[in-house]
N, C-alpha and C positions, 0 to 999 in steps of 0.2 A: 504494500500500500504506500502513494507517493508522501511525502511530508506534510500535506497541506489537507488529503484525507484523514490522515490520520488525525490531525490537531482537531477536525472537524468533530469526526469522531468519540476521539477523546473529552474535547467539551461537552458533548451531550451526553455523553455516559461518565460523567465526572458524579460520584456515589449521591445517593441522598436517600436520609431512614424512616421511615414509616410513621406514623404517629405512636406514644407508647402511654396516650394517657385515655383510655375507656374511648369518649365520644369523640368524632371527627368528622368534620362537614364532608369530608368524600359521599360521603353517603346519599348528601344530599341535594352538591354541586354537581352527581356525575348525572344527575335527573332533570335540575335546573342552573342555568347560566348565573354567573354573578352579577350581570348585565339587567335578568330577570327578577333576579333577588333585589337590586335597588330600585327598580321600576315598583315592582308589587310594594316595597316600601313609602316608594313617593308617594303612591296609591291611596294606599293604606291613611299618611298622617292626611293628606287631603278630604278622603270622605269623614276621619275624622274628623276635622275641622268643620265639615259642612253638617253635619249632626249637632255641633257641641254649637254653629251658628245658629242653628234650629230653633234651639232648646231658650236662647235668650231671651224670647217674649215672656218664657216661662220661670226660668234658672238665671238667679245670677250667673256671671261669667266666672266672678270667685267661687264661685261653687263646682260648679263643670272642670277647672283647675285642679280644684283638691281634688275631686274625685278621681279626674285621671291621674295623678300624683300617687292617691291612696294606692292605685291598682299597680301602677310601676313598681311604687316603693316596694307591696307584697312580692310582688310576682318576682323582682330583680333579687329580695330579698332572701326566697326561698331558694332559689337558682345558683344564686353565688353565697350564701353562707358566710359572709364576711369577717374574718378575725381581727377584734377588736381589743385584745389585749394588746401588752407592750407597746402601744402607740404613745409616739413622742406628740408633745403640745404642737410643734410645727406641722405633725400630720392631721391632728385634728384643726390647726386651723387652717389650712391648705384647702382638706375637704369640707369645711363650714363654708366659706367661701365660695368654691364650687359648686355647695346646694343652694346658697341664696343665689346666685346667680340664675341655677337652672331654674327655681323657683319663679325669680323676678321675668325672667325672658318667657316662660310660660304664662303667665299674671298676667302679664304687659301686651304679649299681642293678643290673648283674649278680650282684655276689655279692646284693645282694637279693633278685632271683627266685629264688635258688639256695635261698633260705629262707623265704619267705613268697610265697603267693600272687602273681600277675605283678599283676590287678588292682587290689591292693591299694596292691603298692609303687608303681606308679603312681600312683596317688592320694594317698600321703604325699608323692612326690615333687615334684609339683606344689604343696605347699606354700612351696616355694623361689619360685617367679619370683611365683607369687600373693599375696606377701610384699613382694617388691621392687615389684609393680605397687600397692601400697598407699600402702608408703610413697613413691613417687612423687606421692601423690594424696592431695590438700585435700580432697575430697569426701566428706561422712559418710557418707552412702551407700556407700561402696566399703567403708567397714569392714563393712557387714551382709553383703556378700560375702563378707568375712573369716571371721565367725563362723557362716557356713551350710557355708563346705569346711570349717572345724576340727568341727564338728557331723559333717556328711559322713564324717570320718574315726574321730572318735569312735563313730559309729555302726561301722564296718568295725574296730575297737580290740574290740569284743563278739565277735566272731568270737577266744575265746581259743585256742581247743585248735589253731588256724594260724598266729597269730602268736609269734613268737618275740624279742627284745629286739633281737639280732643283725641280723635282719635292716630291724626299724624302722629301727635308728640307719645300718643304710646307702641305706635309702631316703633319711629326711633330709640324708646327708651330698650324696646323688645329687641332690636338689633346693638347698642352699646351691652345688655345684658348678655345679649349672643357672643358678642364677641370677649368678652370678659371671660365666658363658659369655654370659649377655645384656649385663651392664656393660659386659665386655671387646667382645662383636661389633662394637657402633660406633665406637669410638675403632680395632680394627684394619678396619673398611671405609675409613674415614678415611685411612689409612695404606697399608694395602695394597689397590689397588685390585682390582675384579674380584672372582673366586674365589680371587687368588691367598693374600688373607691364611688362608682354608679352607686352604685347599690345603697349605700351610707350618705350618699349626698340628695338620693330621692327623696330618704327619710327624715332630712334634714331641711329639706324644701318642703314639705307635707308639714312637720311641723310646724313652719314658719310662717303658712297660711290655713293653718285650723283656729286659731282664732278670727281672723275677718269670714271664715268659710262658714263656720259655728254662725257667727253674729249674722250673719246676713242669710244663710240658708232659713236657719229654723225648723220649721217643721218641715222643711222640704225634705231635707236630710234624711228622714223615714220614711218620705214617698217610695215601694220599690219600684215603682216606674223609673221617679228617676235618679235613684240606685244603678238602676240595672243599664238605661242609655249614660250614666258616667262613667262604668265600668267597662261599656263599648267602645264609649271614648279614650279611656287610657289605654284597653287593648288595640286601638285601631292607630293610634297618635304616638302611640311611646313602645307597646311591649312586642306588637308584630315590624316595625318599623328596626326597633333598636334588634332584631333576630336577628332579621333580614341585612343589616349591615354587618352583623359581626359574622355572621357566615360569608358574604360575599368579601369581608377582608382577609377573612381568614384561608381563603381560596383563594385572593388575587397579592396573597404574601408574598415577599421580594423570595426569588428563586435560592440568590444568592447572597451571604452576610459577609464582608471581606473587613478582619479587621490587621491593622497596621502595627500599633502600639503591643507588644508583648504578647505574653498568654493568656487565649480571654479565660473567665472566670467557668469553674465546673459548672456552676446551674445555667450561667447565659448558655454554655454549649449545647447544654441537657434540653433548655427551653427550645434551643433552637435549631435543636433534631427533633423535637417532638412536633415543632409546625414543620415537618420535614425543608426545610433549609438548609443548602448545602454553604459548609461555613470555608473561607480561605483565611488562611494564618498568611503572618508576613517575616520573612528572613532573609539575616544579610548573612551567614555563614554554614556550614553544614548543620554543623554541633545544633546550630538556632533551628533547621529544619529539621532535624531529629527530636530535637523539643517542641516543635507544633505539634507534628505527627504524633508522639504520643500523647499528648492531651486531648486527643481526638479528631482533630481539622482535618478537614476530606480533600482537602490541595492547600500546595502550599505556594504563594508571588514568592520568588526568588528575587530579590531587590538588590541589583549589580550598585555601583557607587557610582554610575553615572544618573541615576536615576532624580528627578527634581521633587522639589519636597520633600519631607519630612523623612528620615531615617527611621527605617524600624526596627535598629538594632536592640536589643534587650538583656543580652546574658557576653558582658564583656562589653571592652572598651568601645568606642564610635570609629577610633582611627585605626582601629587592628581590625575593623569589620568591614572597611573602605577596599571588598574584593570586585571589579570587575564584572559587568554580566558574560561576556565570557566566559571567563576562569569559575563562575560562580556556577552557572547551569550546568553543568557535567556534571560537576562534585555533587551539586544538590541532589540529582536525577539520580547519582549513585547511593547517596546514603539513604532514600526514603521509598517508598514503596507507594506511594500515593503521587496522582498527578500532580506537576512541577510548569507553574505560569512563570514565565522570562518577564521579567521588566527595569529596563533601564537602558537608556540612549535607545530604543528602538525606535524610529521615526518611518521606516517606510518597509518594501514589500521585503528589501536586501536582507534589514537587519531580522526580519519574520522567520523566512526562512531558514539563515543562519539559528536563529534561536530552535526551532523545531530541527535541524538538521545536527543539534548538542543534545539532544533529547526533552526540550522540552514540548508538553501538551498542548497548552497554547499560550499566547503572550498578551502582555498589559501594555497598551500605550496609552497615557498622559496628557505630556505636551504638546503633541500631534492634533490633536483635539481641542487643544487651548485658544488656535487661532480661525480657529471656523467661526462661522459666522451667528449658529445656533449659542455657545459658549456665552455663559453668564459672565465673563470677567471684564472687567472697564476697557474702550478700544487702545487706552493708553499701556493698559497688561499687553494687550494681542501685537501692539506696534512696538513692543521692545521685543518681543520675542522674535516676531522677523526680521528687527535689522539686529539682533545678538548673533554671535561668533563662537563658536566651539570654548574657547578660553574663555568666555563673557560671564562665566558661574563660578560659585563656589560654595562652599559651606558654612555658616551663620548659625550665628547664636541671634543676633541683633531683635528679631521682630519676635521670637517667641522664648527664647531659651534651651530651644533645645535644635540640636544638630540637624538642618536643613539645607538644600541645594538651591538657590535663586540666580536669580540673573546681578551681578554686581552695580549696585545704584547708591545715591546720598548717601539715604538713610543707613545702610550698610556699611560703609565703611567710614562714617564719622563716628557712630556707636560702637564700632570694633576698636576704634583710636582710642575712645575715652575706658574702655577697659569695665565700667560697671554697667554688668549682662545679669539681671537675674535670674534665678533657673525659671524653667517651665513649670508648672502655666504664666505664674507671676509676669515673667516679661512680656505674654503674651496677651494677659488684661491691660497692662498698663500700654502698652502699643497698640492695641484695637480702636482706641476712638481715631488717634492719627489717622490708621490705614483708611479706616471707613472716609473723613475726610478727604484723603487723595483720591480715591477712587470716586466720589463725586467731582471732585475738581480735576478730574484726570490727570493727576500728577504721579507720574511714574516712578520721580524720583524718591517717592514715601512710600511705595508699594512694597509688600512682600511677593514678588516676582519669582515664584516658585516655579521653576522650569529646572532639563535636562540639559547632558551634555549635546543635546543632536540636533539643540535648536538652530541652527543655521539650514535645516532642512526641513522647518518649517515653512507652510502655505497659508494663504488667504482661501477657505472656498469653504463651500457647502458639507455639511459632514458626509449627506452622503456621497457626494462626491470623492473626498477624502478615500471611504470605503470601500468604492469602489476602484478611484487610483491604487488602495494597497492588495486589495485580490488582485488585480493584473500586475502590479508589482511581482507579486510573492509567486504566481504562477510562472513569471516570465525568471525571474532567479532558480527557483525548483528545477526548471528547465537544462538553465543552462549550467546549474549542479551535477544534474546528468548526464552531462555530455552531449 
């Protein structure tokens, strides 16, 4: 089989383990698409919503809340079993936080449909997280997204004789609460593993509104009519919706987990064989890929010392690990028994093939990637890296503290002068607001310009372009490897 088969090969049969904890959405994605699973979801909080709109002539809108509240909180409750011993005060108030918010952003656009159209408040509502996904985001581009939903909404603003003031400002409070509910989700996944931190913060939102739910329901509260249509509602709004996502994530899981820094920890591995996730270690010397390899890692990146970015040497010095991708992929490929990814200075199809024709599986490139056109990096990053020179890099401490490969600029080598580097992370909090500033101001000269030694063979174009220039590359070297 030629070298470029094999690599193929090789990657799609690169290992990965079954699930080994009881239940597993296989069962239920080989039946239905994940595609499926978030449709029926949309579905789902929609006609709830149009039920719980119903019900307002009749129901407070505080009340149709609790009620779906109550049904989550159970239902999430019974499901995830949540452990609440040992919890430190910052996790319980992490997930306080997180339940008033789901609370408030459930509240909030309720009483909004209770006054303006459902499509509507929808629509201002989503100004909240579409807000926060902005300002997350360097890219000019993202603000024209901005100014087409405030357009979007402006437009649905003409619609006077339906909208009412009232009900706007709770739409927007329902979208600042939404997007508060994204800041908080990851720091409480963080914390509370599983569904549990859901789960503790439903009940923490349920608590938060059974006193105005109490005051203002009354005797509604023991109607079982509507008992029974609140309880549709949180089934139809929260507990078939939130299924439906967590299967469709749980199936549309990253294939592969590649980490850099040392050896990951026994339970992340454990977790992340069990979403079957094929995980990559990362080494700069043999001895290091014989230490992935047995802690588990189903391939391992061989990171030659031409490689840009951050080293991921671990067991031994930085300058005794400074091996070659050369000299590196052989040795690797000998001492482990698990496929072996090349990466460093490889830029185009020459360096590909050469790596597969040392024995490796397949290869990683980087900075090859860096100046495409699709690439999130400032054009100031992408326009040093095409006019940079084989020589143009070195290794730094200066922006983060720890042993990195960039393109040589200012900031680099005034900081190397003055001698005080603190280790990592430290130097690399205290250097973040800089960097973030040059990269707006596209100033190259403040950047951490993490590139390879191969950058003088970098291009401008389209990724897949790119792509396709290195398969005709690597086919046309294989070639004439063979005579």
């Amino acid at each position: 089989m030629d070298p470029v088969r094999r690599a193929n090969s090789s990657v799609r049969d690169l290992p990965t383990r079954s699930g080994l904890c009881g239940w597993h959405p296989d069962a239920v994605t080989s039946r239905l698409s994940p595609v499926w699973l978030v449709l029926i979801g949309i579905l789902s909080v929609q006609f709830g919503a149009g039920i719980a709109k119903s019900l307002f002539d009749e129901v407070a809108p505080t009340v149709i809340v609790w009620l779906r509240l109550v049904t989550s909180a159970i239902v999430l409750t019974l499901v995830a079993r949540p452990v609440l011993r040992n919890r430190s005060a910052h996790d319980w108030l992490v997930v306080t936080g997180f339940g008033a918010s789901l609370g408030i952003m459930n509240w909030a656009i309720y009483q909004s449909f209770a006054r303006i159209p459902l499509g509507i408040a929808v629509t201002i509502e989503f100004v909240g997280p579409l807000t926060l996904a902005v300002l997350g985001s360097r890219r000019p581009r993202d603000f024209a997204w901005v100014l087409l939903a405030a357009a979007g909404v402006a437009l649905l603003g003409f619609e006077r004789g339906e909208l009412t003031w009232p009900g706007v400002l709770f739409a927007l409070l329902a979208g600042a609460a939404w997007a508060t509910y994204i800041l908080l989700s990851a720091e409480t996944g963080r914390r509370w593993p599983g569904l549990d931190g859901l789960a503790v913060a439903s009940v923490i939102a349920t608590l938060l509104l059974t006193p105005p739910a109490v005051s203002t329901g009354g005797v509604q509260l023991t109607d079982p009519r509507v008992l029974a249509l609140g309880a549709a509602v949180g089934l139809l709004s929260s507990v078939i919706p939130y299924s439906c996502e967590m299967v469709a994530l749980r199936s549309l899981r990253p294939a592969v987990f590649s980490i850099t820094f040392g050896l990951p920890p026994a339970d992340a591995l454990t977790a992340l064989h069990d979403a079957d996730v094929t995980v990559i270690g990362t080494a700069t010397t043999s001895a290091e890929a014989a230490a992935v390899e047995e802690a588990g890692c189903d391939a391992i990146a061989a990171q030659g010392s031409e490689a840009g970015g951050h080293r991921g040497t671990f067991a031994g010095g930085f300058e005794a690990a400074m091996v070659g991708t050369i000299a590196l992929v052989p040795q690797v490929v000998d001492a482990v028994s698990v496929p072996v990814i090349a990466s460093g200075g490889i830029m185009d199809g020459r360096g590909i093939a050469a790596a597969l024709a040392l024995g490796a599986s397949a290869v990683q490139l980087g900075t090859a990637f860096l100046t495409c056109e699709e690439a999130g990096v400032p054009d100031a990053y992408k326009q040093a890296i095409v006019t940079a020179r084989e020589d143009g890099t070195r290794l730094t401490r200066a922006f983060s503290g720890r042993p990195a490969r960039g393109i040589v600029n200012r900031f680099m080598t005034e900081v190397e002068a003055g001698g005080a580097i603190l280790p990592f992370p430290l130097q690399n909090a205290l250097t973040r607001p800089l960097r973030s500033a040059a990269a707006t101001q596209g100033r190259a000269e403040y950047l951490s310009l993490w590139a390879g030694q191969g950058v003088r063979l970098a291009r401008r174009q389209r990724a897949a372009e790119l792509i396709a220039r290195l398969a005709k590359e690597t086919e046309e070297a294989v070639v004439r490897l063979g005579g």
